[in-house]
Residue, then its C-alpha position, 0 to 999 in steps of 0.5 A: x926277578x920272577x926266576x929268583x922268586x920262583x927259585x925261592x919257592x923251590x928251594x923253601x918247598x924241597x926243604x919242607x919235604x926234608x923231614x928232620x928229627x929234633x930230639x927233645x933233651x928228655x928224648x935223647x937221655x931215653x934214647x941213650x939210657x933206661x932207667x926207672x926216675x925216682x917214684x913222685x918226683x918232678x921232671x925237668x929237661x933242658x939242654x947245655x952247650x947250645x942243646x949238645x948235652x941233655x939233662x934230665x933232672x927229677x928233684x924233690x924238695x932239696x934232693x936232686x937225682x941229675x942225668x947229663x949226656x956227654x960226648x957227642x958232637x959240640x959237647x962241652x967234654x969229649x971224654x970222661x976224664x975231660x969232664x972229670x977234669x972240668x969245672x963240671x966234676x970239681x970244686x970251685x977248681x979242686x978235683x973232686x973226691x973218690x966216694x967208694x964205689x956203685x954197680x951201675x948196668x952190671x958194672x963197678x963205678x966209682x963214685x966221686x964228690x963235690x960240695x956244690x954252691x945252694x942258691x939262697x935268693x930270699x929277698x928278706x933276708x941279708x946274703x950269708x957270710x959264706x956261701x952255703x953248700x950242698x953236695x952232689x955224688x956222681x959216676x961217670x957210665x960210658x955209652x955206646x958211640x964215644x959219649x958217656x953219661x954222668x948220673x948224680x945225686x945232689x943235696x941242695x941244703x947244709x942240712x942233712x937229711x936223716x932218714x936219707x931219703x934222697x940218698x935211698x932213691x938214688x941208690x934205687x934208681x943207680x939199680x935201674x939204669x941200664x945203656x941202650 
């Protein structure tokens, strides 16, 4: 019983001097992607596919601009055309659509689009006959290593914005990102 404690002990302390390094999702998209985010906007970083595809997203107020990191190990798509075929880059199934084209790092994208569900979750009012919808552009910029990244710019409201506001930072932004 003393050498199974004992053994425990050992074990827990060489596993203690392992020093392992957890990427944080804002982490792994600057380690893969240099750009300059959208001047006051707010930030929010999270992870899908059980933390294998970071996101860094910048929003204000119903504009989005969205980095998605894909292709590595346990991601939701291996490959570009697996996520242009997924339900990541479709409309409720239906391929999404060319949207002419963007210089992204030097190099000619092509842009696609989608209409996007808005959630509307105001307690006071009665849910909508249809589900209002926003829309996202996006082009899909390969990495080094196999994984690729998908850059987007997402509407969240029916409205349209005519000063295109949010529209403008993102094509400044497309200017600024850059594979490291």
């Amino acid at each position: 019983m003393i050498a199974l404690a004992l053994s425990l002990i050992l074990a827990a302390g060489a596993a203690a001097e392992e020093h392992v390094t957890v990427k944080t999702p804002a982490q792994a998209v600057a380690a893969a992607v240099r750009f300059t985010p959208p001047k006051g906007w707010t930030a929010d970083a999270y992870a899908n596919a059980e933390g294998a595809d970071p996101v860094l997203r910048y929003e204000r107020f119903s504009d989005a601009v969205v980095i998605r990191l894909f292709g590595g190990p346990g991601s939701d798509y291996a490959t570009p055309a697996d996520f242009l075929a997924g339900p990541g880059a479709s409309e409720e199934g239906a391929p999404s659509a060319p949207a002419g084209t963007a210089t992204v790092a030097g190099k000619k994208v092509e842009l696609r689009s989608r209409r996007v569900p808005i959630e509307t979750a105001d307690p006071h009012r009665a849910s909508p006959p249809t589900k209002l919808k926003g829309t996202e552009v996006f082009c899909v910029l390969p990495l080094k290593g196999g994984r690729f990244a998908v850059l987007a710019y997402r509407r969240e409201s029916p409205i349209p914005d005519l000063h295109r506001t949010g529209e403008k930072a993102w094509e400044a932004f497309l200017k600024t990102v850059k594979p490291r």
